[in-house]
C-alpha positions in Angstrom: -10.7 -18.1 -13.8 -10.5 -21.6 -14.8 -12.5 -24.6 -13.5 -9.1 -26.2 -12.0 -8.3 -22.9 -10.6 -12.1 -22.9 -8.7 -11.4 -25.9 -7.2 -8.3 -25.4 -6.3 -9.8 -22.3 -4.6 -12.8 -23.9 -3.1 -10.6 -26.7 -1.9 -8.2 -24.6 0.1 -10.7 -22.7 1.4 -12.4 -25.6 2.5 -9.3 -27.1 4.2 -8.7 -23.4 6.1 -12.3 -23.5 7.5 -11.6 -27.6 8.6 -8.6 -25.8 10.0 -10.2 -23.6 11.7 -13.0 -25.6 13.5 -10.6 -28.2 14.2 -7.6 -26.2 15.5 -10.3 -23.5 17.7 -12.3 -26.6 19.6 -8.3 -28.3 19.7 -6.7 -25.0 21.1 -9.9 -24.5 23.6 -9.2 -27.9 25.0 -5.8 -27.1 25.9 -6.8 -23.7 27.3 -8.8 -25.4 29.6 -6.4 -27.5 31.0 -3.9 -25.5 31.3 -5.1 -22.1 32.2 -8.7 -23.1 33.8 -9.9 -20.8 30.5 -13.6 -21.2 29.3 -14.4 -22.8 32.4 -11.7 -25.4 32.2 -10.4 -27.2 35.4 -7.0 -25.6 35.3 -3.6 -28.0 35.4 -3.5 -28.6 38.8 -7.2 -30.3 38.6 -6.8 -31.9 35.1 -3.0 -33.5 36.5 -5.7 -35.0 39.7 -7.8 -36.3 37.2 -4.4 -37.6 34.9 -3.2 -39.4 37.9 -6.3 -40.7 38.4 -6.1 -42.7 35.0 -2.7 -44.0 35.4 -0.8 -41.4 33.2 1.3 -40.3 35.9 3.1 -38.0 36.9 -0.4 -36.5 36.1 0.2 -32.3 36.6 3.3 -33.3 33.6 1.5 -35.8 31.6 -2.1 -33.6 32.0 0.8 -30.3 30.6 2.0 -32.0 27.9 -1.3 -33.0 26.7 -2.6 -29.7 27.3 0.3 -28.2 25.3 -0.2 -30.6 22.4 -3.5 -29.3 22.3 -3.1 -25.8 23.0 0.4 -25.8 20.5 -1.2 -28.4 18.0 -4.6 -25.9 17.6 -3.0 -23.1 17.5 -0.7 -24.7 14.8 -3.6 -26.2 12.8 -5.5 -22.8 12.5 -2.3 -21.1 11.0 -1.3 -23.5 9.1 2.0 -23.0 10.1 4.8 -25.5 10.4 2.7 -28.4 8.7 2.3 -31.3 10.2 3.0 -30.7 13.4 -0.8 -29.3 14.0 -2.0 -32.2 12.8 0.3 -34.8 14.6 -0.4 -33.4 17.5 -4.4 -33.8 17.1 -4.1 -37.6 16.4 -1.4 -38.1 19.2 -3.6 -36.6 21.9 -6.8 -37.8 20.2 -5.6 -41.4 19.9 -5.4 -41.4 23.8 -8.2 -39.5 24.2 -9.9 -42.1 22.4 -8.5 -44.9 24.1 -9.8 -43.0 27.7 -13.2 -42.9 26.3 -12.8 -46.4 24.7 -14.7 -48.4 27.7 -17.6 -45.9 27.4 -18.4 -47.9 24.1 -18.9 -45.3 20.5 -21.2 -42.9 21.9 -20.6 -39.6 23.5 -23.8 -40.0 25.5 -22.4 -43.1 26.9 -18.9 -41.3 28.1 -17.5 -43.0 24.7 -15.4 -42.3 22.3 -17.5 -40.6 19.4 -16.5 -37.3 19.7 -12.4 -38.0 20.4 -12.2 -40.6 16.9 -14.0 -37.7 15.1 -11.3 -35.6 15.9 -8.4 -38.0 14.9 -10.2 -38.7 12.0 -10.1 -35.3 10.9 -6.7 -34.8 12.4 -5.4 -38.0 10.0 -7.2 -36.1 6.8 -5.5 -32.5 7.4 -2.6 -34.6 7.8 -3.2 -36.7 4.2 -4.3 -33.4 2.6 -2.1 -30.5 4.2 -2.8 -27.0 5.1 -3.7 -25.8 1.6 -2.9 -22.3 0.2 -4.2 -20.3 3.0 -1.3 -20.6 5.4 1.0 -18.7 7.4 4.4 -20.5 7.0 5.7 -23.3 4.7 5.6 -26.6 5.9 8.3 -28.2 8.2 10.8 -30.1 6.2 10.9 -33.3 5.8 13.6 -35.0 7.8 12.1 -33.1 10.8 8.2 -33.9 10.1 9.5 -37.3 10.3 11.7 -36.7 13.4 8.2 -34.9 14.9 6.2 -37.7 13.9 8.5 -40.3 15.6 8.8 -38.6 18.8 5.0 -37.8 18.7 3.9 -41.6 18.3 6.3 -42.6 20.6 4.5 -40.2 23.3 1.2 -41.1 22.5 1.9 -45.0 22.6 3.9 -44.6 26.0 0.5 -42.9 26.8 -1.8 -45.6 25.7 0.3 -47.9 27.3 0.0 -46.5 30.8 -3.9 -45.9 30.5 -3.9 -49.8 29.4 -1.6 -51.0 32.2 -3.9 -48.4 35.0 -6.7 -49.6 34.1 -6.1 -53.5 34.1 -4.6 -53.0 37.6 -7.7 -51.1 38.4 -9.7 -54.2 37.5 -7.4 -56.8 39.1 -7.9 -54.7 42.0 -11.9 -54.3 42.0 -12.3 -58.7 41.2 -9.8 -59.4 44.5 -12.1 -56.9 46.6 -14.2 -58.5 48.7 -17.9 -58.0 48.0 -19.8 -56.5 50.0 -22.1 -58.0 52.8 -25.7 -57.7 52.5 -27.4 -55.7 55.1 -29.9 -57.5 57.2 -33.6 -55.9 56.5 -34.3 -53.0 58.6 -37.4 -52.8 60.8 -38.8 -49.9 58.3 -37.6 -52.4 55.1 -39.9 -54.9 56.7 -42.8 -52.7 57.3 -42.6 -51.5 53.8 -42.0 -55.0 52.4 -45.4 -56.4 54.4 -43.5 -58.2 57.0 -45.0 -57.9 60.8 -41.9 -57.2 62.9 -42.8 -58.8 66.6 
């Protein structure tokens, strides 16, 4: 065996376990939502919580995410039908991202650590394809650019509703009035040192 040929080897094999992490943790997620698997909340609960963030109608928009996921995983692992694994990773985690973005980089925060992780590794199995250890051949071109077109144009149309949501969510919370402060209670002014006659 030659020295290209070992790190050809150690390459792909290294791509198939990136795969593999990736497209498991990727396919979970999707099982989650969509079957309530591995303690997930199930479609009907993750479509609530869609709605909730302005990507409405939220059981659809919380399916097709789930799908991508589910699909996009399940794809990524196999290594079948290259890119549309991939694509689907950095479509879903470019709005998971943008979710998380007000959380600030931190996933300890709420932020976005963990989701542009994930679409950083989705953009490099993209860059670097499947490797050797696959299942099918790779999609061919005119329709990985067909997939990739319809897939950005989802996730944008996604990102632009989580934008829009959430600006009318704070237009809504500065026109609120603020509430009034209580008056002192007769225990607040004990505790506070204040004789109550």
């Amino acid at each position: 065996m030659t020295t290209n040929s070992t790190s050809t080897t150690a390459r792909d094999l290294g791509l198939l376990g990136a795969r593999a992490v990736l497209g498991g943790y990727l396919t979970a997620h999707g099982a989650q939502k969509l079957f309530g698997a591995l303690d997930g909340p199930g479609l009907d609960a993750a479509g609530a919580g869609f709605a909730g963030m302005g990507l409405t109608p939220g059981k659809p928009m919380a399916a097709l995410a789930a799908g991508s996921e589910f699909v996009g995983g399940l794809a990524t692992i196999a290594g079948a039908a290259d890119p549309i694994g991939p694509l689907a990773m950095i479509g879903t985690m470019a709005v998971a991202t943008t979710v998380h973005a007000p959380g600030g980089p931190f996933a300890s925060k709420g932020g976005y650590e963990l989701t542009l992780t994930n679409l950083a590794l989705g953009g490099a199995l993209l860059a670097a394809g499947p490797g050797r250890f696959r299942l099918t051949p790779g999609l061919p071109p005119k329709l990985a650019k067909t997939a990739a077109i319809v897939g950005g144009g989802l996730t944008a149309l996604s990102i632009a509703k989580l934008l829009k949501a959430r600006k009318a969510q704070a237009a809504t919370a500065a026109a609120a009035p603020a509430p009034e402060a209580e008056a002192p209670t007769e225990a607040a002014e004990v505790d506070a040192g204040v004789e109550v006659a």
